[in-house]
MIBA-627826 format. One record per residue (C-alpha): residue number from 0; x, y, z; chain; residue in three letters. Coordinates in Angstrom, 2 decimals. Layout:
! residues N
ATOM   pos        c1        c2        c3   unit   code
ATOM   NUM         X         Y         Z      A    ALA
...
//
This chain:
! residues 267
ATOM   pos        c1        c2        c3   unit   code
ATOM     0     10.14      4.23      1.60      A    UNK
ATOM     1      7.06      2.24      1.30      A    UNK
ATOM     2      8.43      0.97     -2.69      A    UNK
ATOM     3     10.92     -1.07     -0.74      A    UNK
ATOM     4      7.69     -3.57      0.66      A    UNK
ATOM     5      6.61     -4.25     -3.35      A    UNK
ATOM     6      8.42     -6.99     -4.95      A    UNK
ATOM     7     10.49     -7.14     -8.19      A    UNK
ATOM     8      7.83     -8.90    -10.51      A    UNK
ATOM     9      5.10     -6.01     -8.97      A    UNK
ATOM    10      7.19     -3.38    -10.30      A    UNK
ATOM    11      8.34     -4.45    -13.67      A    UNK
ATOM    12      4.56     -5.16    -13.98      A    UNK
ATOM    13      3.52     -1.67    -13.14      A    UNK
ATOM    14      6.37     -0.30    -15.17      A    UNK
ATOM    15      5.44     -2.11    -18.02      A    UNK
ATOM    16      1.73     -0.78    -17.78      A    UNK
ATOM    17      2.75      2.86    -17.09      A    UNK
ATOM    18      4.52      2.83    -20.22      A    UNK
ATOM    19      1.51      1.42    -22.19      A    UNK
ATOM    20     -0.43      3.95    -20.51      A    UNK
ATOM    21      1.95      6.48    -21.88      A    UNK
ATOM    22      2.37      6.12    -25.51      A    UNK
ATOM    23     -1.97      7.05    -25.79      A    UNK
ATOM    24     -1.60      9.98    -22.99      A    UNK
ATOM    25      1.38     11.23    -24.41      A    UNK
ATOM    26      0.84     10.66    -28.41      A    UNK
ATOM    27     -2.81     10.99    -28.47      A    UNK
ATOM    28     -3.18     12.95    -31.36      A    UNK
ATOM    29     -0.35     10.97    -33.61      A    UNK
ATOM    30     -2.24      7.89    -33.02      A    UNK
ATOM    31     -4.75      6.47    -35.47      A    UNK
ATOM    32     -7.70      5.25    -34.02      A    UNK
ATOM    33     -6.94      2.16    -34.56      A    UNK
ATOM    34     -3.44      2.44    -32.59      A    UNK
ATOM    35     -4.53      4.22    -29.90      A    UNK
ATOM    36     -7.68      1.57    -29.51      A    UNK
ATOM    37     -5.19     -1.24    -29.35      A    UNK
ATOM    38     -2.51      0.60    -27.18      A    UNK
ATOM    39     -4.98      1.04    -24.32      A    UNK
ATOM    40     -6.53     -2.32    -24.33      A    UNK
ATOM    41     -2.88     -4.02    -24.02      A    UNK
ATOM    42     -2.73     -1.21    -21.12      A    UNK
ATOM    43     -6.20     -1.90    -19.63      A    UNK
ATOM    44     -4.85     -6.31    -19.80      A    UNK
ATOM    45     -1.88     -4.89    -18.26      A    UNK
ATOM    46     -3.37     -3.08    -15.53      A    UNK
ATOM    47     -5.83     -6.05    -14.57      A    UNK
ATOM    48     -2.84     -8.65    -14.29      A    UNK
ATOM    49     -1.04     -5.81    -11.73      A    UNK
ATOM    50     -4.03     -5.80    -10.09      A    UNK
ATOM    51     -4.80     -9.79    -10.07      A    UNK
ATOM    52     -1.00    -10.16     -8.50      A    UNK
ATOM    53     -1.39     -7.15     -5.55      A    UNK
ATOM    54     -4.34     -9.12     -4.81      A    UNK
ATOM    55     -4.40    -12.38     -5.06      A    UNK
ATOM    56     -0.31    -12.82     -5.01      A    UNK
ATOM    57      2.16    -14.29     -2.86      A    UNK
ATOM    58      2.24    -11.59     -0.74      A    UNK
ATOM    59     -1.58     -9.75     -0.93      A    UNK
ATOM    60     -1.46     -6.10     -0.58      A    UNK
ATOM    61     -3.98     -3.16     -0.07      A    UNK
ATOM    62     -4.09      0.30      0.66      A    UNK
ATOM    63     -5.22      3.92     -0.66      A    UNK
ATOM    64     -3.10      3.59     -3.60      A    UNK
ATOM    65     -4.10      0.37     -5.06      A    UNK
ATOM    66     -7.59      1.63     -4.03      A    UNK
ATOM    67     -7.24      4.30     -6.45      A    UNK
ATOM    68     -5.70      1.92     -9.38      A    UNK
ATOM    69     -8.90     -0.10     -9.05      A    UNK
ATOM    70    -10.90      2.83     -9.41      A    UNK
ATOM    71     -8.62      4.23    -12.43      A    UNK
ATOM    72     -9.50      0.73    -14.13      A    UNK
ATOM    73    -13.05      0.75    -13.62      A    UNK
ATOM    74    -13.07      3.79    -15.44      A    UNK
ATOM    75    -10.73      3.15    -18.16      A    UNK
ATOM    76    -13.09     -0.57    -18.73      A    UNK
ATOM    77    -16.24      2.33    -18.52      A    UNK
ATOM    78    -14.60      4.82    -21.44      A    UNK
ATOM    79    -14.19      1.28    -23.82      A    UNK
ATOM    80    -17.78      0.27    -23.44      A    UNK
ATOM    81    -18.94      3.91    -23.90      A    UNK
ATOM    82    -16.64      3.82    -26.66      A    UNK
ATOM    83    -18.19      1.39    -28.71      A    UNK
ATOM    84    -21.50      3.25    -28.26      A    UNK
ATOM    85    -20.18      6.95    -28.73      A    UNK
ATOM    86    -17.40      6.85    -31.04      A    UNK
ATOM    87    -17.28     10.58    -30.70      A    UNK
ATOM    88    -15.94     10.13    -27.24      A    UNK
ATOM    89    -12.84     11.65    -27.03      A    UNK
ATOM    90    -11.04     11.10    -23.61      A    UNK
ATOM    91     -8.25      8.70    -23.84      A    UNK
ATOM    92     -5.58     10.88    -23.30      A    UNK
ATOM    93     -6.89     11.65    -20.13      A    UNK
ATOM    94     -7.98      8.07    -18.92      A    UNK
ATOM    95     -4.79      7.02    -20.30      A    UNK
ATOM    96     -2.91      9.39    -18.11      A    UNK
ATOM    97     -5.28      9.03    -15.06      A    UNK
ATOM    98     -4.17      4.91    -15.52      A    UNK
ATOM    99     -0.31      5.48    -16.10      A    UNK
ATOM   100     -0.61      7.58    -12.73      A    UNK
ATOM   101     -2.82      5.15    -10.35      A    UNK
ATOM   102     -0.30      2.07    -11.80      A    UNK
ATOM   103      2.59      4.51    -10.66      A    UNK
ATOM   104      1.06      5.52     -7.32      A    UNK
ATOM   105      0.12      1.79     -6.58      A    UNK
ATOM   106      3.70      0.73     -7.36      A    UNK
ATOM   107      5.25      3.31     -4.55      A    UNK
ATOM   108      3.03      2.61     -2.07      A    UNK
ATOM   109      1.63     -1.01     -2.47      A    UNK
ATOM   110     -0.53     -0.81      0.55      A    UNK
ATOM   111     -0.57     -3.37      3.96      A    UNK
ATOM   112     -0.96     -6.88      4.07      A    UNK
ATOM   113     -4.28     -8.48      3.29      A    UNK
ATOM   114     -5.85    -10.32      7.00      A    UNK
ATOM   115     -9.45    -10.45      5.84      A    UNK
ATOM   116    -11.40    -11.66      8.65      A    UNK
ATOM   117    -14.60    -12.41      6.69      A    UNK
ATOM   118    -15.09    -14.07      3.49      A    UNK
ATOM   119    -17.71    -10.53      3.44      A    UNK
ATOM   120    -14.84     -8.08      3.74      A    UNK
ATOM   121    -14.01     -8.66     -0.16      A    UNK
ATOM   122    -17.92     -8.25     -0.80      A    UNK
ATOM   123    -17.59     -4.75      0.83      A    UNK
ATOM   124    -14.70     -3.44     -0.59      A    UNK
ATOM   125    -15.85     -5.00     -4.44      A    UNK
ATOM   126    -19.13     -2.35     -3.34      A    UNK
ATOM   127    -17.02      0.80     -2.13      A    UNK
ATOM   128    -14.59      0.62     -5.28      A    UNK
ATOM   129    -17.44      0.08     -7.53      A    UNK
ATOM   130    -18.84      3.35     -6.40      A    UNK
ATOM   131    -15.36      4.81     -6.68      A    UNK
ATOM   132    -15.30      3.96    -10.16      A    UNK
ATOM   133    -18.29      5.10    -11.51      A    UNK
ATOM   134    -18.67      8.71     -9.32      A    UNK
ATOM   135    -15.28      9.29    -11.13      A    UNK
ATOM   136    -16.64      8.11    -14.01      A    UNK
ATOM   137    -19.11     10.36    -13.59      A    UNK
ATOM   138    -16.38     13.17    -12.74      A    UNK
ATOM   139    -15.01     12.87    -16.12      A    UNK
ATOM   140    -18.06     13.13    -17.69      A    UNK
ATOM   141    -18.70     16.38    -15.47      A    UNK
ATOM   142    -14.72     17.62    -16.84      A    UNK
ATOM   143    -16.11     16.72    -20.81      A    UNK
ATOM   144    -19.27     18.50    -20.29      A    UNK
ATOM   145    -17.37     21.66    -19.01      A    UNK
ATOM   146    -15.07     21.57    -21.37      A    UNK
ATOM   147    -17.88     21.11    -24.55      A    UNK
ATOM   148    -19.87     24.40    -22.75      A    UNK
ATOM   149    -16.79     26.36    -23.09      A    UNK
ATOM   150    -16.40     25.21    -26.53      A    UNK
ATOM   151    -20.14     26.24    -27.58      A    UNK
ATOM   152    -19.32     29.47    -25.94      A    UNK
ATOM   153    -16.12     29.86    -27.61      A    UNK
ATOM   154    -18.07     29.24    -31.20      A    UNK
ATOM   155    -16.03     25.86    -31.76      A    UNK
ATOM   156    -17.00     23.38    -34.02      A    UNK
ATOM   157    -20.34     22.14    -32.84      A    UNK
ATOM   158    -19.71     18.42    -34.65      A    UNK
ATOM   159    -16.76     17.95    -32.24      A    UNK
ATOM   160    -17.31     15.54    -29.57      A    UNK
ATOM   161    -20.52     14.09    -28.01      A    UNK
ATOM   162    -23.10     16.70    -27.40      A    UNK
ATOM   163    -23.95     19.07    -24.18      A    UNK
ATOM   164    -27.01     17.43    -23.24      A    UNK
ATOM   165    -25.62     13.82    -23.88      A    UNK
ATOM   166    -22.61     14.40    -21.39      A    UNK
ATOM   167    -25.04     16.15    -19.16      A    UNK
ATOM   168    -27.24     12.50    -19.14      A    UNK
ATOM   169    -24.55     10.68    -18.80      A    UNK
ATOM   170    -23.05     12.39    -16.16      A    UNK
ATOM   171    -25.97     12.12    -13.62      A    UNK
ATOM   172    -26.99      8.39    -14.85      A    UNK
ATOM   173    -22.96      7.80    -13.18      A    UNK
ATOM   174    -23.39      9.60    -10.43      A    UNK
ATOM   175    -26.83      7.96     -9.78      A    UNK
ATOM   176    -24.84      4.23    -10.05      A    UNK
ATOM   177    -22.44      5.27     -8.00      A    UNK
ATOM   178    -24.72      7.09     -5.36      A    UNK
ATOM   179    -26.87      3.72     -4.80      A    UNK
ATOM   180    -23.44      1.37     -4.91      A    UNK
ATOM   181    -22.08      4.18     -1.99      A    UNK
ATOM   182    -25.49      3.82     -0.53      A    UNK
ATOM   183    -25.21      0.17     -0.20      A    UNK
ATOM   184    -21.68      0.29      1.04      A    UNK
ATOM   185    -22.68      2.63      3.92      A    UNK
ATOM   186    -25.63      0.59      4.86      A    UNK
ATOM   187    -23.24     -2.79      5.14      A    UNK
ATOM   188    -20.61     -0.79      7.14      A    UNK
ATOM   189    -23.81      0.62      9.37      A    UNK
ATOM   190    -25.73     -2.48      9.90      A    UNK
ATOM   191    -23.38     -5.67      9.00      A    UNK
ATOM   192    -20.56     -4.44     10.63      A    UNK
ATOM   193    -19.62     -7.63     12.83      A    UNK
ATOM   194    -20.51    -10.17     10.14      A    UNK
ATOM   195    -18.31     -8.25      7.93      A    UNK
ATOM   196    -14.91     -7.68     10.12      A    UNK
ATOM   197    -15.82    -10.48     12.56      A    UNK
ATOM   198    -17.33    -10.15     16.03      A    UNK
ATOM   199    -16.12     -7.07     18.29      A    UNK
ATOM   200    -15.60     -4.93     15.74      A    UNK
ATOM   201    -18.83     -2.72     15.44      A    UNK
ATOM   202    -19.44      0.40     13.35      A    UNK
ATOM   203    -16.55      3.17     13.54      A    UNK
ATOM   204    -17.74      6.45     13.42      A    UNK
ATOM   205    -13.98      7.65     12.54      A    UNK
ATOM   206    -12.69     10.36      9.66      A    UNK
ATOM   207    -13.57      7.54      6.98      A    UNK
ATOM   208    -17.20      6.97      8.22      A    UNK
ATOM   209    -17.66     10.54      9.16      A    UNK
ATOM   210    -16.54     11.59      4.93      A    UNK
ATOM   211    -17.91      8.81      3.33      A    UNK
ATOM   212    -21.18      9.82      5.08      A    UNK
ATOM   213    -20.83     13.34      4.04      A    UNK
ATOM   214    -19.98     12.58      0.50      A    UNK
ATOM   215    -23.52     10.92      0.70      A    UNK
ATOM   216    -25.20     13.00      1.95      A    UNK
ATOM   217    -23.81     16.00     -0.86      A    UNK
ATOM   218    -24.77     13.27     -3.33      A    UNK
ATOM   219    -28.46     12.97     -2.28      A    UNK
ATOM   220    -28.83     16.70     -2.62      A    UNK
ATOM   221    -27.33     16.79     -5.48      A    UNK
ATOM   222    -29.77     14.42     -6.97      A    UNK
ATOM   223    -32.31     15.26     -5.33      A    UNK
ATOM   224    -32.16     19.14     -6.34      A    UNK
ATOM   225    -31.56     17.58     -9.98      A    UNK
ATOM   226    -34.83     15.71    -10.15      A    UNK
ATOM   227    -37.02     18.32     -7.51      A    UNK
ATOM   228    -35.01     21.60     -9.17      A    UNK
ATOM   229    -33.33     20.70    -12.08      A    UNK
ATOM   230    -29.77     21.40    -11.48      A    UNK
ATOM   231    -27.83     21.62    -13.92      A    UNK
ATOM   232    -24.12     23.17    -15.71      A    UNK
ATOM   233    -21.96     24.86    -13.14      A    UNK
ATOM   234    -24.35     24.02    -10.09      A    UNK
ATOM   235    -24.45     20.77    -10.64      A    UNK
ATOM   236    -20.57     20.01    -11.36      A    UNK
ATOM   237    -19.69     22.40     -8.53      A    UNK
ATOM   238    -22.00     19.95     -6.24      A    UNK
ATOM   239    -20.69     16.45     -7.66      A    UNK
ATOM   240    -16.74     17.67     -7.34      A    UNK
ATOM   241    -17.53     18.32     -3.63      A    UNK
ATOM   242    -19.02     14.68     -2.96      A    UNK
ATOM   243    -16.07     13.71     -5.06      A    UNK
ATOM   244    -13.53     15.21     -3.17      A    UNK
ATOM   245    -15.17     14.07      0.55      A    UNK
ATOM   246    -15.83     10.34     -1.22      A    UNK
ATOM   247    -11.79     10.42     -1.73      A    UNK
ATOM   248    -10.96     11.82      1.62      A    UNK
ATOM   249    -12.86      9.02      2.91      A    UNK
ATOM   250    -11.21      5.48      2.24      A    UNK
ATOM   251     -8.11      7.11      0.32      A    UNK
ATOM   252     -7.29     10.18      2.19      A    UNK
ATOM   253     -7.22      8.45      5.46      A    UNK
ATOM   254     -5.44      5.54      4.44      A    UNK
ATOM   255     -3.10      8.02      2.93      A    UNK
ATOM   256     -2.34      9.65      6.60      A    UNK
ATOM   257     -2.48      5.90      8.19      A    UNK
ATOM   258     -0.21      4.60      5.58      A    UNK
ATOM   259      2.14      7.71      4.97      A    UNK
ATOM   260      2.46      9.80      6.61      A    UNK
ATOM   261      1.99      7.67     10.60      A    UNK
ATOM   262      3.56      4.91      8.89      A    UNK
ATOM   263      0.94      2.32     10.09      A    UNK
ATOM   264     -1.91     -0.32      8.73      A    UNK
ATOM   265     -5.62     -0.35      9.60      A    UNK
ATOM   266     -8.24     -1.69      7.77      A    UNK
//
C-alpha cells in the first residue's frame, strides 16, 4: 500500500487537517459565521504546511494525489477572497469537504520522489496546477449556478445566495483564467520541452499530452461559442464538465494508472 512510503509527521499532519476540514463540511449549518470563517482558515494554514512538507521535506514527494490537494487549496484560498467580496457565497461545506478529501487522498498515496531535472520543471508544474485550480474553481461555480436555476425554478427564495447571472460571470471569467494558464502550460510542454526536463527528453505525445490537449481544445469552443454564440445554462456547464473531466484524466488520471494501479513513477 502506497500509505506505507508517507512518513509519521505527513500523516498526523494530514489527519490533523482532515479533521479541521470536517467540523465546517460536516456542521455547516450549526456554525456561526464567525466559527465556520475561523475553522476553515486554521484548515486552509493546515493544508499549506502539509503541502510545504510533501514538497519541500526531507523526503519530497509528488504524484496525482498531491496534485489534486494543490488544486483543492487553490480553490479553497479562491472561495475566501470571493468571500470577502460576496458574503452571500455559500459553499463551504462543499470546499470544506472537497479539502478534507484531497488531504485524505494525498495522505494514501503521497506520490514518487521529487528528481527535478530543471530549475523550470517547478515553473511548469506551478502553471498546470494553477489552471487546475481555477477550471475547478470555475466547476464549482458551474455546480452553484445549477443549483440557484433549480432554485428559481423551484420558486425558492430569490434573496438566497449570489444571483444567476453573477455565478454565470463568474463562472466563465474562471474558466477563461484557467483556459490561458492551460494554454501556457501546453505551449511550454510543446515548445520548451528540453529546457524544461533537460536535453533528450522532447515533447511526449502520450495519454497526458493527448487529454490535456483535448481538454483545450473543448475549452476554446466553449469560449469561443460563449463570446461568437452566447452559450449559456445547461450548454455551457455540460461543455466546461467535459474539459473538466479530460483536464483531470490528463496529469491525474494517468498518474493514477502509473502510480496505482502499474505500481511505477514517471514524471
Amino acid at each position: 500500500m502506497i500509505l506505507a512510503s508517507a512518513s509519521a509527521a505527513s500523516m498526523v499532519m494530514a489527519l490533523s487537517t482532515a479533521a479541521a476540514y470536517a467540523v465546517p463540511a460536516v456542521g455547516a449549518r450549526h456554525l456561526s459565521n464567525a466559527a465556520s470563517r475561523l475553522t476553515l482558515i486554521v484548515a486552509w494554514l493546515l493544508h499549506a504546511s502539509v503541502l510545504a512538507w510533501g514538497l519541500m521535506g526531507e523526503t519530497p514527494r509528488f504524484g496525482f494525489a498531491p496534485a489534486l490537494s494543490v488544486t483543492a487549496w487553490l480553490v479553497l484560498t479562491v472561495y475566501a477572497i470571493e468571500r470577502e467580496m460576496f458574503p452571500q457565497l455559500e459553499a463551504r461545506w462543499a470546499v470544506a469537504s472537497l479539502g478534507a478529501a484531497a488531504v485524505i487522498l494525498a495522505m494514501v498515496f503521497p506520490g514518487s520522489e521529487l528528481h527535478s531535472a530543471s530549475p523550470w520543471l517547478p515553473l511548469h508544474w506551478a502553471l498546470g496546477i494553477s489552471s487546475y485550480g481555477l477550471i475547478a474553481a470555475a466547476v464549482i461555480h458551474a455546480w452553484l449556478m445549477t443549483r440557484a436555476e433549480r432554485s428559481i425554478r423551484a420558486a425558492a427564495d430569490p434573496q438566497a445566495g449570489l444571483p444567476l447571472l453573477t455565478l454565470e460571470r463568474l463562472t466563465f471569467r474562471f474558466a477563461m483564467a484557467g483556459f490561458v494558464l492551460l494554454s501556457a502550460t501546453l505551449a511550454a510542454g510543446i515548445f520548451f520541452s528540453e529546457t524544461i526536463y533537460g536535453p533528450g527528453h522532447g515533447m511526449k505525445w502520450d495519454h497526458k499530452a493527448v487529454f490535456s490537449v483535448l481538454a483545450w481544445l473543448v475549452f476554446a469552443t466553449l469560449l469561443v461559442g460563449r463570446w461568437k454564440f452566447g452559450w449559456r445554462g445547461r450548454r455551457a456547464v455540460r461543455w466546461l464538465y467535459i474539459g473538466s473531466i479530460l483536464l483531470l484524466l490528463g496529469y491525474a488520471g494517468s498518474r493514477f494508472v502509473l502510480e496505482v494501479i502499474l505500481g511505477r513513477a514517471s514524471s
